[in-house]
C-alpha positions as CSV (number, residue, x, y, z in Angstrom):
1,X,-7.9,-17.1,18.1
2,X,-8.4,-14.7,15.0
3,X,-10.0,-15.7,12.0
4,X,-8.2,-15.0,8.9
5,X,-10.4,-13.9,6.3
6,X,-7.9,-12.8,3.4
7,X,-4.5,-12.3,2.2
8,X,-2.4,-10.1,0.6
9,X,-0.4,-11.6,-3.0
10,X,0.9,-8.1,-4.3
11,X,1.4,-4.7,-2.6
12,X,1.7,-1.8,-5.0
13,X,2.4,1.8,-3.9
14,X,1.2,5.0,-5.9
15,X,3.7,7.7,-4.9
16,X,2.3,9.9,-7.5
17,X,-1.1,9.8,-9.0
18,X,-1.8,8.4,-12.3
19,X,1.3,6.9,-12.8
20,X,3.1,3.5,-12.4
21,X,3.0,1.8,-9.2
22,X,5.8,0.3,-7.0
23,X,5.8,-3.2,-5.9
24,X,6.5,-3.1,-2.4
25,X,7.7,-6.2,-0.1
26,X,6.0,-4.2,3.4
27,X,4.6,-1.3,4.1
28,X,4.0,1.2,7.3
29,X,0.1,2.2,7.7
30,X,-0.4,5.5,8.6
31,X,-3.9,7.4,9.6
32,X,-4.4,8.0,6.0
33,X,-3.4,4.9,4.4
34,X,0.2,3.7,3.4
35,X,3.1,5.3,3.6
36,X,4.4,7.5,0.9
37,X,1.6,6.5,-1.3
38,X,0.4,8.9,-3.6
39,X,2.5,11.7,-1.5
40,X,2.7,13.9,-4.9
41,X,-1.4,13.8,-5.8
């Protein structure tokens, strides 16, 4: 049985550095991080 050790109240993604965020319901985790965050750094 896993143990939880955490959750998650707000997701925010970053698409471009520096700038406001977008609150996000889900997201897809890639080998870098999330999806379409900061894709314009």
């Amino acid at each position: 049985m896993p143990i939880e050790i955490g959750h998650v109240e707000e997701l925010y993604r970053y698409p471009v550095k520096s700038m406001r965020g977008d609150r996000i319901e889900a997201a897809d985790m890639g080998w870098h991080g999330l999806e379409g965050d900061r894709r314009l750094a």
